[in-house]
Residue, then its C-alpha position, 0 to 999 in steps of 0.5 A: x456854584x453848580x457851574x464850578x462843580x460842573x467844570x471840575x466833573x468834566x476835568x477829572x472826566x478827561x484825565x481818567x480817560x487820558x491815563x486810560x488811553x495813556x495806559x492803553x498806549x503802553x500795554x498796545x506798545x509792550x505787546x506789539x514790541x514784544x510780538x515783533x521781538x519774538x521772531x528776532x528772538x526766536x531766530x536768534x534761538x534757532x541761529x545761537x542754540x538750534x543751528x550753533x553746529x552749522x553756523x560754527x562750521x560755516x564760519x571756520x570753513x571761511x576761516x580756515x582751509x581744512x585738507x584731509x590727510x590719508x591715513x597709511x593703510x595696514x601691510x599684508x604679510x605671508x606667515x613669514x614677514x614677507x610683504x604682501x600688500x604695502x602703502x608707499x608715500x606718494x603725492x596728490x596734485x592740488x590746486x586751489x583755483x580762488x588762491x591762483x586768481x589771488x596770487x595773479x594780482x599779487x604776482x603782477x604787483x610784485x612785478x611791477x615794483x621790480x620793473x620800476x627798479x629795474x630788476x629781473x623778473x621771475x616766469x611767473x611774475x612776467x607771465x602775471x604782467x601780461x594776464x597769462x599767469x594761470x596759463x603760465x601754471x596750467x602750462x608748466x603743470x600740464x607738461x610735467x603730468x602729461x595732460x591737456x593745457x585746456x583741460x587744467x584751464x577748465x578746472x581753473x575757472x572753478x574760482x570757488x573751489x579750493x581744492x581741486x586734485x589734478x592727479x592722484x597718487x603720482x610717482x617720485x619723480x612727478x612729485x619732485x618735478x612739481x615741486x621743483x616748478x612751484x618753488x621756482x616760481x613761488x605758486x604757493x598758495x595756488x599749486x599744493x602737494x599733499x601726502x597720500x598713499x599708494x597701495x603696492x603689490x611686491x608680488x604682483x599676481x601671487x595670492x591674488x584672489x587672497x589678497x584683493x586690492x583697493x579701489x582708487x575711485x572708491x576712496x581708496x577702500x577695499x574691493x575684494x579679498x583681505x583688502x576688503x574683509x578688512x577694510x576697517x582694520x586696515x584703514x586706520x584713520x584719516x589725518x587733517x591739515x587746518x591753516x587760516x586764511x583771509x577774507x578773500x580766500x587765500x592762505x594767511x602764511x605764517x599764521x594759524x596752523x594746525x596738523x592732526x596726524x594719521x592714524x596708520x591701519x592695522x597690519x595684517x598677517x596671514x597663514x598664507x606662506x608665499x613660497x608654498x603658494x608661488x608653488x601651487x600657482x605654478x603647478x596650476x599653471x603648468x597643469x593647464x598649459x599640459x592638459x590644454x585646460x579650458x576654465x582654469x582650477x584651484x589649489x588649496x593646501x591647509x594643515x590638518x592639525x590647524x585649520x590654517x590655509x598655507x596657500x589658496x590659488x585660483x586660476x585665471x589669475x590678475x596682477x594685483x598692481x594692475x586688477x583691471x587689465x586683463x591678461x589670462x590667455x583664454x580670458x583675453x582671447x575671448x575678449x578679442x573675438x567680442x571685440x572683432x564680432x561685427x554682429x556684437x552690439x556697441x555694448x558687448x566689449x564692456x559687458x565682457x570686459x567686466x565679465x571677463x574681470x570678474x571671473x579673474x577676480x574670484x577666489x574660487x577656492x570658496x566660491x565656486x561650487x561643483x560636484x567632488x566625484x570620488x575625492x568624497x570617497x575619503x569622508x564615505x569611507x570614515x564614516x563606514x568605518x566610525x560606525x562599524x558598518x565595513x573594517x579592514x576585512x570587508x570584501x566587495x565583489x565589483x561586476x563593472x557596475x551596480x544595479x539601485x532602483x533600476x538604474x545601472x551604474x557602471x564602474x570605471x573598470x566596465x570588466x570588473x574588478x571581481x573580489x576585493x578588499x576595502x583597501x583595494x576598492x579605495x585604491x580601485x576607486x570602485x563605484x559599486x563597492x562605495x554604493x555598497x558602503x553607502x548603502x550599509x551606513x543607510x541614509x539617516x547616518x549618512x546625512x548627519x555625516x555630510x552635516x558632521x563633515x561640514x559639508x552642508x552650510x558654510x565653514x565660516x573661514x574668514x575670507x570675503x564670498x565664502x559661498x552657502x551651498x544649503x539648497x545645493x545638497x538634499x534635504x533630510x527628507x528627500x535624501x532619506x525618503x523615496x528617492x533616497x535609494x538613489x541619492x545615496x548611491x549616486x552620493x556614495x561617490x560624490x556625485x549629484x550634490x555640490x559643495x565648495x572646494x574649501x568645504x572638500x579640504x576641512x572634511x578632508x582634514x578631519x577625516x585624516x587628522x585624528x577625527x577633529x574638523x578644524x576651523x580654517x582660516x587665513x588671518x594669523x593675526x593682527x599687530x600695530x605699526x610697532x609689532x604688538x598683536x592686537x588680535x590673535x586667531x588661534x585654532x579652533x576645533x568645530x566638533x570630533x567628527x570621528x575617532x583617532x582610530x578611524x582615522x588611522x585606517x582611513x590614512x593608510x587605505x589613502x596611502x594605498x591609493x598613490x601605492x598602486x592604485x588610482x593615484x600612483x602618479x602623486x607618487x614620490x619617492x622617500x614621501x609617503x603620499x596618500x590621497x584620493x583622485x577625482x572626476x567629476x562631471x559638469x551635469x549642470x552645463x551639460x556640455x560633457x566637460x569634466x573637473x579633474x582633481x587629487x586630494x593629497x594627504x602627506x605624509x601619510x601616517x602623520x599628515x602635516x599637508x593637505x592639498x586640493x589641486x583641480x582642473x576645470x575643463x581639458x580639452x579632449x581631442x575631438x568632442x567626445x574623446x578620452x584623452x587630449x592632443x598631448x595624450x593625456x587621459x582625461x582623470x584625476x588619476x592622470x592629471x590631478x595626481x601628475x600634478x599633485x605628486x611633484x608640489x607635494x614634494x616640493x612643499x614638503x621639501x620646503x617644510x624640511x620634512x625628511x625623506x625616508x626610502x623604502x628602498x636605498x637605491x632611490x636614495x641620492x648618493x654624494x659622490x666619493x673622490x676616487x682620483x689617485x686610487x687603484x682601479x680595484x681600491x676605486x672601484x671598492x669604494x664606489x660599491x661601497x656606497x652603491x654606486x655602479x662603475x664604468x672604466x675608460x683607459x688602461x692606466x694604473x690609477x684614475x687620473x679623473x672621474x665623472x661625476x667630480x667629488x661632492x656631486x648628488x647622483x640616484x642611487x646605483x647610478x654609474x660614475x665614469x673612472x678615467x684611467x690616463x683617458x682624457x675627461x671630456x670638457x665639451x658641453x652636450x645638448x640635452x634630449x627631449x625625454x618627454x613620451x620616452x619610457x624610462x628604460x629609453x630616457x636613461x640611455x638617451x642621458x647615458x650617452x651624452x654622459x648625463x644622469x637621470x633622477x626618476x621622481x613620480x611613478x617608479x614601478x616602470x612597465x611599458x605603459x610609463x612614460x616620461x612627462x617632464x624634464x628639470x632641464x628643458x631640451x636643447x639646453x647646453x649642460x655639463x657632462x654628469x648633469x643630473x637631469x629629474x624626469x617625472x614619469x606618469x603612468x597612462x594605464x591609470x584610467x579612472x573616470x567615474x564620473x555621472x555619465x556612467x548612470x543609466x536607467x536599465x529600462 
C-alpha cells in the first residue's frame, strides 16, 4: 500500500510541474510575442498615423505627375486705363528625360512593326531604330531654341528627372515651331509645352523706378517698385496640372486628369498719369542734355488737394523690358572705362556693372536725400506768418549778408538788396532776411514746424525704399541748445539739414493748399480681373498744419517769384506760376558741386499742380566756375525755373486749364479770311482783332494773305495782304535762334515770313536770350509757320548755397 501511494504522490509531482512549465511556456511565448509585435506595431503607428502626410505624398508622386501652372500676374494701369505692366501668355520648354528613355522603346517597336509591313516610318521612329532617338529630339529642339545639342543631351541623362525646363518663357513663334516639331513626330509624353507668363512693359522706361520689374530667376516675383511692394496682390495663385502614370514613369494618356485653375493677381491702378510723366522725363532729360548735368535728377508732380502723385521720374533711367542693361550716357561711360583700365582687378567690371544698375534702378524721388536750399524758404515763410512773427508789412534791410555767432553769412546779392519788403525778400530769395524771419520764430516753434511739415521721419507713401532722414535733421535739443543760433540760421534757408524729395513736395503742398499736409500716394486703387475695386485708397489728411488765410499769402508771395523775382524763368504767359527756386550744395561730397531745383505752384491762386523738378550736379566750365560751356549760370533760378516753366504749362494744358492774359496781345489770335476785301475793309478787320499788317502789291483787293484763314498766330502779329502780287509757295529753312535776344529772333523768323510765339520770360531787355525753339534749325517749313521760342533771362543769378558761410574770425 505505501508503495502505491508512493507511485501516486510522484504522478501528480509531475503533472503539476508540466502544467507549471506548460503555463510557464505560454506566459514567455505571450510576452515575447508581444514585445516582438510592438515594433511592427509601433512602425505601423509611425508609418499609418505619424508619417500618413509623407507616405500619401510619396505614393501620389509615383502615381501622378504634378505640373505647376503659373498664375497671371495683375496689370499696372496709369490714372487713365493706360497699361503700364501686363502678363502675356507664353510657353516653357519641358522636357521629361525618363518619358524620352520610355518613349525610345516604344518609338523602336513601333518601328519595327511598320518595317515588317513595309510602311514608312516616321524621323522619330528611324531615329529610335537606330539608337539615336534622344539625339534625333536633342537635335531637332536645340535647333529651333538656339542652343547646344550637347548641352540638351547632358540634362537628358538625368533619367529620374521629369521635369526639366529647357527655356523659360519663349516667344510665339519658338512655341509654334516646338509644337509643330513634337506633333510631327509624336514626342509627347518626353517634349511638353506648358503655359506661363511673361511680364510686358508697353512703355519701356516711363515710370521706371515707379513701376519696378519682376525677376525671372526669382520666380517670377517682384524686385523693386509696384512690382515689389505688391508682390502678394499681385501675384494671385498658382495653378496645377495633375495627370496619372505608370509603374515605369510614363504619362497614362487618356486616363486620370486633373486641371486646378490659376488664380489671376490683383490689378493695379496708379495716380501716375502717363502723359504728364512722359512730360517730366522729358523735361529731365532735355535739362540734362542742356545743363551738361553730371548725376541725373528727379521730378515729382502731386496734387496739393489729394495727396496723389501724378508723376514721379528719376534720372538715370532703364528700360523695364530690359532692367539689367545699362544704357544712360554717364552710366555707361563710366562702365567703359572700368572695362578698358588695365590696372582694374578681374572683379571690378561686375562690382560696377551691379553699381552702376543699382544707381538705375532707384527711385530717388523717395530715396535720396539732399539739403533744399531756398525751396525751404516756402515752409520758413507759412510758418512766420501762421504765428504772426512777419505780415505782409514787414521790412527787411539786406547789406549782402548777416552776421550769427560769429559767422557771416552772405547774400546772393553780396551788394545788398538795402530796404525790402517780405513779398520782395521771397522774390529777392534773400538770405539774411529768411535768418531774419527764422530768428523771429525762435527754434522751439521752428522745430515743432519741421516735425508739422513732415519733414522729419517718414511721409509713409505707399511706394518701396521710402527713406527715414531722423538722424539726418537736428535733434530738439541740439537745434534749441548752444549751437542753436547757428542751426536755425543756416536752417532758415534750407541748409545743413537733409530731407527727402518726396518729404519737400507734401510740405510743399501744404503750405499752399489751404494749411492741410496730405497723405501722398501712388495706388489709386485695386480691382479684380472683372473690373471691381477691391481696395480703394482715398485721400487722407495727416494734420492742418496752417490756416487758409496763411496759405493765401504764402501763394501769392510765391507767385511774385516767378512775376519778377528769382524764378522769372518759370514764367508763361496766360499761367500764373508761383514757386520758389533752390541751390544747394553737396557739403557732404565736398566736391563744389550743386543741386539746382524749382518748386512750382500753379496756378497760383488755387493750386491744382505741385511739381519739384532738380538737377544733380551741371558741369561749370572749368572747376570753379559760375556758369557751364553753353553759358548757363549755375541756379535754380537759371536752370530749375528754365525747365519747370515749359511742363508746367505743358501739364496744365493737358489738364485743360484755361489760360487767362493779363495782357491781350500775348493771347493767340485766329487769323480772318481777308481774300476778296478792299485793302482798307482788309485792313479794318485785322485791327479789329489786333492784328498789324503788311501790303505787297498795288491791286484793288487781296487776291491771298499769309498766314491763310484759321491759322493761330501771337497777338499783334503782322499778316502779310497780297494785292495781285503773287504769295510765295517755296519752303524756307528755319534759323537757329538759340543765344539770339527777342527783338533779333523776331526779325530773323521775319524775314523768311515766319512767326514767333514767345513763351517764358517776356519782359525782354538785353539780358534775354532765346534758349529753345519748337522747331529745330535747319528744318524746311512753310512760309507763316509759327515757330515758340523759350526765352530765359541770364541776369537771374541766385546762388545761395552754404559756401556763402564764413567764420569772421
Amino acid at each position: 500500500m505505501a508503495q502505491k501511494e508512493r507511485k501516486n504522490n510522484t504522478g501528480g509531482t509531475d503533472r503539476r510541474q508540466n502544467r507549471t512549465i506548460l503555463g510557464r511556456t505560454i506566459f514567455l511565448m505571450v510576452v515575447f510575442g508581444v514585445l516582438a509585435f510592438v515594433p511592427l506595431l509601433w512602425k505601423l503607428w509611425q508609418i499609418q498615423i505619424v508619417d500618413y502626410r509623407f507616405y500619401q505624398e510619396k505614393a501620389i508622386s509615383q502615381q501622378t505627375r504634378d505640373m505647376l501652372v503659373t498664375a497671371p500676374r495683375g496689370t499696372i494701369y496709369d490714372s487713365q486705363g493706360n497699361i503700364l505692366a501686363v502678363s502675356t501668355d507664353v510657353y516653357n520648354v519641358v522636357i521629361s528625360p525618363k518619358d524620352i528613355l520610355a518613349a525610345e522603346e516604344t518609338k523602336a517597336e513601333s518601328g519595327e512593326k511598320k518595317a515588317g509591313k513595309g510602311d514608312e516610318l516616321t524621323d522619330a521612329e528611324s531615329a529610335a531604330m537606330a539608337g539615336r532617338y534622344q539625339e534625333f529630339v536633342a537635335e531637332g529642339l536645340a535647333e529651333i531654341l538656339g542652343m547646344e545639342t550637347d548641352t540638351i543631351l547632358k540634362r537628358m541623362e538625368n533619367t529620374s528627372s521629369q521635369y526639366e525646363v529647357l527655356q523659360w518663357r519663349v516667344d510665339d513663334d519658338v512655341s509654334t515651331a516646338v509644337r509643330t516639331f513634337q506633333e510631327e513626330n509624336g514626342l509627347y509624353p518626353g517634349v511638353y509645352l506648358l503655359p506661363d507668363t511673361k511680364r510686358v512693359y508697353p512703355y519701356s522706361s516711363l515710370a521706371a523706378q515707379v513701376i519696378g520689374w519682376v525677376n525671372v530667376n526669382d520666380g517670377n516675383r517682384g524686385a523693386y517698385g509696384i512690382e515689389a511692394k505688391y508682390e502678394d496682390q499681385l501675384a494671385g495663385e498658382p495653378g496645377r496640372v495633375v495627370t496619372a502614370k505608370k509603374n515605369d514613369g510614363t504619362e497614362m494618356l487618356s486616363s486620370y486628369e486633373s486641371y486646378v485653375d490659376a488664380q489671376p493677381g490683383l490689378n493695379v491702378q496708379l495716380t501716375i498719369d502717363a502723359t504728364i510723366q512722359s512730360y517730366c522725363e522729358k523735361a529731365l532729360a532735355d535739362g540734362i542734355t542742356s545743363y551738361e548735368v553730371r548725376n541725373g535728377g528727379f521730378c515729382i508732380v502731386m496734387n496739393p488737394k489729394t495727396g496723389a502723385i501724378l508723376a514721379m521720374a528719376s534720372s538715370p533711367n532703364y528700360d523695364l523690358n530690359q532692367p539689367r542693361s545699362v544704357t544712360d550716357p554717364v552710366l555707361a561711360s563710366y562702365l567703359e572705362k572700368v572695362q578698358n583700365d588695365p590696372s582694374a582687378s578681374e572683379d571690378a567690371y561686375a562690382e560696377a556693372l551691379q553699381e552702376a544698375q543699382y544707381t538705375q534702378w532707384t527711385n530717388r524721388a523717395v530715396t535720396d536725400t539732399y539739403e533744399p536750399g531756398s525751396t525751404f524758404k516756402i515752409m520758413v515763410l507759412a510758418a512766420a506768418l501762421e504765428e504772426g512773427v512777419v505780415n505782409e508789412n514787414s521790412h527787411f534791410y539786406c547789406p549782402g549778408y548777416k552776421v550769427v555767432a560769429d559767422w557771416r553769412i552772405s547774400c546772393s546779392k553780396h551788394e545788398g538788396h538795402g530796404d525790402q519788403t517780405l513779398a520782395q525778400a521771397v522774390a529777392n530769395s534773400c538770405n539774411p532776411a529768411f535768418i531774419e524771419i527764422g530768428q523771429a520764430l525762435g527754434a522751439e516753434k521752428f522745430y515743432q514746424y519741421l516735425l508739422d511739415f513732415g519733414v522729419i521721419g517718414k511721409t509713409g507713401i505707399d511706394i518701396q525704399g521710402e527713406a527715414d532722414n531722423t538722424n539726418l535733421v537736428w535733434t530738439r535739443d541740439y537745434f534749441t541748445g548752444i549751437y542753436g543760433e547757428t542751426s536755425l540760421a543756416t536752417a532758415s534757408f534750407g541748409q545743413t539739414f537733409r530731407l527727402t524729395p518726396i518729404q519737400l513736395v507734401t510740405a510743399a503742398s501744404a503750405a499752399v493748399n489751404g494749411g492741410h499736409l496730405m497723405q501722398p500716394y501712388v495706388v489709386q486703387a485695386l480691382t479684380d480681373q472683372d473690373g471691381n475695386v477691391v481696395e480703394q485708397t482715398e485721400p487722407t489728411e495727416v494734420r492742418q498744419v496752417v490756416s487758409e488765410s496763411t496759405s493765401a499769402m504764402v501763394r501769392e508771395m510765391l507767385y511774385g517769384v516767378v512775376n519778377g523775382g528769382t524764378g522769372k524763368n518759370a514764367n508763361v504767359e496766360g499761367y500764373r506760376i508761383g514757386g520758389k527756386t533752390g541751390t544747394s550744395e553737396k557739403r557732404d561730397e565736398d566736391t563744389g558741386d550743386l543741386i539746382v531745383s524749382f518748386l512750382g505752384v500753379a496756378p497760383a491762386d488755387d493750386p491744382q499742380i505741385v511739381v519739384l523738378i532738380a538737377f544733380d550736379s551741371p558741369t561749370p566750365v572749368v572747376p570753379g566756375s559760375d556758369y557751364t560751356s553753353h553759358g548757363f549760370y549755375i541756379s535754380g533760378g537759371n536752370m530749375g525755373a528754365l525747365s519747370a516753366g515749359s511742363l508746367i504749362a505743358d501739364i496744365l494744358d493737358y489738364l485743360g486749364v484755361e489760360k487767362v492774359y493779363s495782357d491781350s496781345s500775348y493771347a493767340d489770335v485766329v487769323v480772318p479770311n481777308a481774300v476778296g476785301l478792299s485793302e482798307a475793309d482788309a485792313i479794318k478787320l485785322l485791327q479789329s482783332k489786333g492784328l498789324g499788317y503788311r501790303v505787297v502789291g498795288d491791286g484793288a483787293a487781296v487776291t491771298d494773305q499769309l498766314p491763310a484763314q484759321g491759322v493761330s498766330i501771337p497777338g499783334k502779329s503782322e499778316v502779310v495782304l497780297y494785292l495781285g502780287a503773287e504769295k510765295p509757295t517755296d519752303q524756307v529753312s528755319v534759323p537757329d535762334l538759340t543765344r539770339m535776344t527777342a527783338s533779333a529772333a523776331e526779325q530773323a523768323l521775319e524775314k523768311l515770313g515766319l512767326y514767333m510765339r514767345p513763351i517764358g520770360v517776356t519782359d525782354f531787355s538785353d539780358t534775354t536770350i532765346a534758349t529753345e525753339q519748337s522747331i529745330a534749325a535747319g528744318t524746311m517749313v512753310d512760309p507763316g509757320t509759327v515757330v515758340e521760342v523759350h526765352f530765359m533771362d541770364t541776369a537771374v543769378q541766385d546762388y545761395a548755397a552754404n559756401g556763402n558761410i564764413s567764420n569772421i574770425h
